[in-house]
KETI-300629 format. One record per residue: residue number from 1; residue in three letters; x, y, z of N, C-alpha, C in turn. Coordinates in nm, 2 decimals, padded with zeros to 4 digits. Example, Ala and Ser with C-alpha at 12.3 -4.5 7.8 and 13.67 -1.06 7.14 Angstrom:
{1,ALA,{01.32,-00.57,00.78},{01.23,-00.45,00.78},{01.32,-00.33,00.78}};
{2,SER,{01.28,-00.22,00.71},{01.37,-00.11,00.71},{01.29,00.00,00.79}};
***
This chain:
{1,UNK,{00.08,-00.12,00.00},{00.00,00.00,00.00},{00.08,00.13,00.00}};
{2,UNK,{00.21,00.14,00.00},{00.26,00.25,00.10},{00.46,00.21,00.01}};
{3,UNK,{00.44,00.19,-00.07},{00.58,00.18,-00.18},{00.67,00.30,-00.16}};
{4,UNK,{00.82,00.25,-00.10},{00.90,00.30,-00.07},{00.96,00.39,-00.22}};
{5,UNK,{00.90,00.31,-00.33},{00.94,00.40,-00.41},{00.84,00.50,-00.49}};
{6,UNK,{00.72,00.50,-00.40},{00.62,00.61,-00.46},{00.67,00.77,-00.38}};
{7,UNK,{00.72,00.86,-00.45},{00.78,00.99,-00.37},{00.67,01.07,-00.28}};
{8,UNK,{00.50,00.99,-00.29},{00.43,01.08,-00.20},{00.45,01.02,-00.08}};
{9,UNK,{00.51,00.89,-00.08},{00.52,00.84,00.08},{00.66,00.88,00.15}};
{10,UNK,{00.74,00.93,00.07},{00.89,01.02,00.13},{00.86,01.12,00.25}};
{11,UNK,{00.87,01.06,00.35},{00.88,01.17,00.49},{00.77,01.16,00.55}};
{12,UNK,{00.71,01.05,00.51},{00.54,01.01,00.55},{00.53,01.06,00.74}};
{13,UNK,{00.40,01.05,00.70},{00.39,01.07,00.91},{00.34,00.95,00.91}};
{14,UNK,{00.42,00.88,00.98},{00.36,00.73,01.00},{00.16,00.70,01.11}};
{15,UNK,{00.17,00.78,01.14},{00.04,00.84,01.20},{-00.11,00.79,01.12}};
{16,UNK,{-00.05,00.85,01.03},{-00.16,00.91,00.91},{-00.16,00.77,00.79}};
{17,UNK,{-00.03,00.67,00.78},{-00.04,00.59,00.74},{-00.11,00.51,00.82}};
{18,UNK,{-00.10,00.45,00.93},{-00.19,00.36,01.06},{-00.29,00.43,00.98}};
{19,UNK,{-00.34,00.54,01.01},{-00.52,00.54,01.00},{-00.56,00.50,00.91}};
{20,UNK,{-00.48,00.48,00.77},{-00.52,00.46,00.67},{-00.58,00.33,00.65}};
{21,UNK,{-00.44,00.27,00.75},{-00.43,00.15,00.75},{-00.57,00.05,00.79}};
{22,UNK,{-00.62,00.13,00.91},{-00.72,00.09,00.99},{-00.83,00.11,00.95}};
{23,UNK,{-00.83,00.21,00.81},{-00.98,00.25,00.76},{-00.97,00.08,00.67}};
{24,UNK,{-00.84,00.07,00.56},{-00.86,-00.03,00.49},{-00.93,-00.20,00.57}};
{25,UNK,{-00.86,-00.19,00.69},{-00.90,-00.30,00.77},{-01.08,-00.30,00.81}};
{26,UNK,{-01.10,-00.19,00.86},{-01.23,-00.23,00.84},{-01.34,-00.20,00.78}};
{27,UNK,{-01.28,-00.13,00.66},{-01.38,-00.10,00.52},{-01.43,-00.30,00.47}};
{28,UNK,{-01.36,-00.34,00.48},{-01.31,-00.54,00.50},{-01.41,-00.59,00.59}};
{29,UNK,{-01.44,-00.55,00.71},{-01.47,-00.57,00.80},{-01.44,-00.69,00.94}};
{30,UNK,{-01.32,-00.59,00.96},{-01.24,-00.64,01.04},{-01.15,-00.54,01.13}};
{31,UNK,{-01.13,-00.52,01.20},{-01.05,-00.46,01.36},{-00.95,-00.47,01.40}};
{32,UNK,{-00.84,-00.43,01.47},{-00.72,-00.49,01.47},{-00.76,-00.56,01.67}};
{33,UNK,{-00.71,-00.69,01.69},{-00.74,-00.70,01.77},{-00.60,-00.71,01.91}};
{34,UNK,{-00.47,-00.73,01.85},{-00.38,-00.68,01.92},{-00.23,-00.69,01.81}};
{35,UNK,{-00.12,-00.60,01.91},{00.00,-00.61,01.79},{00.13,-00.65,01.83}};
{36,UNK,{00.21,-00.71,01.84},{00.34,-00.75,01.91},{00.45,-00.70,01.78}};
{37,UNK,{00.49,-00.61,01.83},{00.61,-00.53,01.78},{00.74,-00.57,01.87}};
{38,UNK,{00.86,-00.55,01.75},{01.02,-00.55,01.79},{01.07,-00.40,01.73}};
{39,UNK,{01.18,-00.34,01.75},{01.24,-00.24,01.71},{01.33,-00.24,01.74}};
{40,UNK,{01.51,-00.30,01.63},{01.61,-00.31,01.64},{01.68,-00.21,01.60}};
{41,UNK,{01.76,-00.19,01.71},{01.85,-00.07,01.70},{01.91,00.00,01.82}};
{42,UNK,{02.04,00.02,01.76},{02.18,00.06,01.86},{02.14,00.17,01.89}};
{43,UNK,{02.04,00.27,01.85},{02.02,00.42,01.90},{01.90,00.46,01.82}};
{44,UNK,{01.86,00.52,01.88},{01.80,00.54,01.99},{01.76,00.50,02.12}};
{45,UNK,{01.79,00.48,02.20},{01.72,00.34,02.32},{01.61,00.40,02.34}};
{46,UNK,{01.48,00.30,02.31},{01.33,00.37,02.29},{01.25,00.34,02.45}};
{47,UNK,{01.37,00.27,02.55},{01.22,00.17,02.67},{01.12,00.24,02.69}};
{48,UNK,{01.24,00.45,02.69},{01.17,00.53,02.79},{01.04,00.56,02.70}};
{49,UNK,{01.00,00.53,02.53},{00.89,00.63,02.52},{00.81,00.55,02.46}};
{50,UNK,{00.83,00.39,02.48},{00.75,00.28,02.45},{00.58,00.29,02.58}};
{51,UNK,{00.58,00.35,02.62},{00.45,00.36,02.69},{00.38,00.49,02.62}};
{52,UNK,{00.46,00.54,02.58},{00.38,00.68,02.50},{00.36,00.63,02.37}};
{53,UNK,{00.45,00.51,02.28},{00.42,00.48,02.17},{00.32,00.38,02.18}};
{54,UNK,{00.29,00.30,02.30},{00.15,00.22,02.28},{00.03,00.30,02.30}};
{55,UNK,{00.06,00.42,02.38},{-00.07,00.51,02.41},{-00.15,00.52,02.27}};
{56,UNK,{-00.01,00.64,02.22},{-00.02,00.70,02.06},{-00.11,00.59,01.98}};
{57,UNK,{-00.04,00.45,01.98},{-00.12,00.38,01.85},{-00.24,00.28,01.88}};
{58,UNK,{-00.23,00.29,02.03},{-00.41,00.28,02.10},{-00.48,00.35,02.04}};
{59,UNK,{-00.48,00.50,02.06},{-00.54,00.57,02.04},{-00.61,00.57,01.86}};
{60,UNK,{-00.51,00.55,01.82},{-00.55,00.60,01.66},{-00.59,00.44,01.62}};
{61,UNK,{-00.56,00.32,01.66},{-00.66,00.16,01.63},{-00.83,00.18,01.72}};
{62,UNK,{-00.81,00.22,01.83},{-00.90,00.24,01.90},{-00.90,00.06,02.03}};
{63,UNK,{-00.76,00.10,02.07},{-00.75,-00.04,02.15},{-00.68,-00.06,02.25}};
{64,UNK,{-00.71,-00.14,02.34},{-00.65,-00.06,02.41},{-00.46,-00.08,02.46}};
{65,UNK,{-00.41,00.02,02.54},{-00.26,-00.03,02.53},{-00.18,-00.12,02.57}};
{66,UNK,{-00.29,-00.18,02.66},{-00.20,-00.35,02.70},{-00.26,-00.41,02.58}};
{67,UNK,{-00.32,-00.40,02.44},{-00.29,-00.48,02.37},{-00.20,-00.42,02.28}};
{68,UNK,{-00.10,-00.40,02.32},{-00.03,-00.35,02.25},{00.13,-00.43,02.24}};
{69,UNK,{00.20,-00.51,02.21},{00.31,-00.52,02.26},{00.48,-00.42,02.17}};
{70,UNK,{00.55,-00.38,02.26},{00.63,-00.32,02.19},{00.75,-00.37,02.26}};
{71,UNK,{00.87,-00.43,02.18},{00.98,-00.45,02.26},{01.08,-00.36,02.18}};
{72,UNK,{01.20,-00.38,02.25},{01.30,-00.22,02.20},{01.45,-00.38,02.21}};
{73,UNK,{01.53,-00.43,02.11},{01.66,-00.46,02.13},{01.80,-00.34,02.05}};
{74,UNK,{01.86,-00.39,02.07},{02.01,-00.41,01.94},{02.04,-00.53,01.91}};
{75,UNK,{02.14,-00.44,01.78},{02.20,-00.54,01.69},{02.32,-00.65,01.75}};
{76,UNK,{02.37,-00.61,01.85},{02.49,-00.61,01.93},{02.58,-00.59,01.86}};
{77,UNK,{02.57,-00.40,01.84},{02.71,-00.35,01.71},{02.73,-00.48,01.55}};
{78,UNK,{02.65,-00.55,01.57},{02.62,-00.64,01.42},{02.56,-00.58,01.31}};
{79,UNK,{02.65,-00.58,01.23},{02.60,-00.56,01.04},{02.58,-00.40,01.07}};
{80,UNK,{02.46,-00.38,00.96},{02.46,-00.20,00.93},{02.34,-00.15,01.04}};
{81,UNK,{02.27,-00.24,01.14},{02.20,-00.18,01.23},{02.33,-00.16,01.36}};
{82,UNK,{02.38,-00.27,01.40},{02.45,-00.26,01.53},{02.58,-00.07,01.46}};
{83,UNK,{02.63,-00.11,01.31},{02.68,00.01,01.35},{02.61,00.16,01.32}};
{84,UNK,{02.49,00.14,01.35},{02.39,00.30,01.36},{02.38,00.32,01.18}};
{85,UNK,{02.36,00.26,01.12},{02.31,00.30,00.98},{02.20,00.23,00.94}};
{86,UNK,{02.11,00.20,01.02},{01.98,00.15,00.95},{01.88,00.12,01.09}};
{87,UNK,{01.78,00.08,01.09},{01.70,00.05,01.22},{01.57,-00.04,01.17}};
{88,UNK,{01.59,-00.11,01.23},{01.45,-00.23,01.17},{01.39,-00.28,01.24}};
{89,UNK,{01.21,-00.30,01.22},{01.10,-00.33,01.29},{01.03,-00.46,01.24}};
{90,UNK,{01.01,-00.56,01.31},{00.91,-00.64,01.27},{00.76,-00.63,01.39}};
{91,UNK,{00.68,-00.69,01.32},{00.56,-00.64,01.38},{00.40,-00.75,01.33}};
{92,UNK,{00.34,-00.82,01.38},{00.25,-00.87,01.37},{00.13,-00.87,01.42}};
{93,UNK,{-00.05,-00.89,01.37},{-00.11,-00.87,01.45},{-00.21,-00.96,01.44}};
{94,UNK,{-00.29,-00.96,01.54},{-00.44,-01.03,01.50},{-00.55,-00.93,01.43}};
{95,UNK,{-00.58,-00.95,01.38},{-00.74,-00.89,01.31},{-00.83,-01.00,01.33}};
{96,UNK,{-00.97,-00.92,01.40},{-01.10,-01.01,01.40},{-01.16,-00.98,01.35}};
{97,UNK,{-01.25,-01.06,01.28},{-01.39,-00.97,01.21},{-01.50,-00.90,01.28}};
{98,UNK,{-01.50,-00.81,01.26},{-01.61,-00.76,01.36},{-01.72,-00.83,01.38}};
{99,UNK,{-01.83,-00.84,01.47},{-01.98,-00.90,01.50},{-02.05,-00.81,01.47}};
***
């Protein structure tokens, strides 16, 4: 949905992509019903603002923030994330169909 090589998505507010996201989900008819996130990377160290980032994307799913999971590692200085030149997320979730 969101092609790293379409230039309208260059500098995106990732914000505004979620809602998009969440209209497409339940235009479907379906919900997000929880999300277990990772975020690898030697820097920033995120622990401290991982309770503000499950607030944030509570808020805009409409769910609540313990269903939220978000964990923060490093690379251990390995490849091009351990030395500060890239940062990578994996992330999965449930969707239920709405009743």
């Amino acid at each position: 949905y969101f092609p790293d090589t379409d230039d309208r998505f260059t500098g995106a507010d990732s914000t505004r992509l979620l809602m998009e996201v969440k209209r497409i989900i339940e235009d479907e008819g379906y919900m997000v019903g929880n999300i277990d996130s990772t975020v690898i990377a030697e820097k920033p160290k995120l622990a401290k603002y991982i309770p503000a980032m499950k607030e944030k994307i509570a808020g805009i799913l409409d769910i609540l923030p313990g269903d939220i999971g978000i964990k923060a590692t490093t690379n251990e200085k390995m490849g091009a994330i351990g030395r500060c030149e890239g940062i990578a997320a994996m992330a999965s979730s449930i969707v239920c169909r709405r009743s």
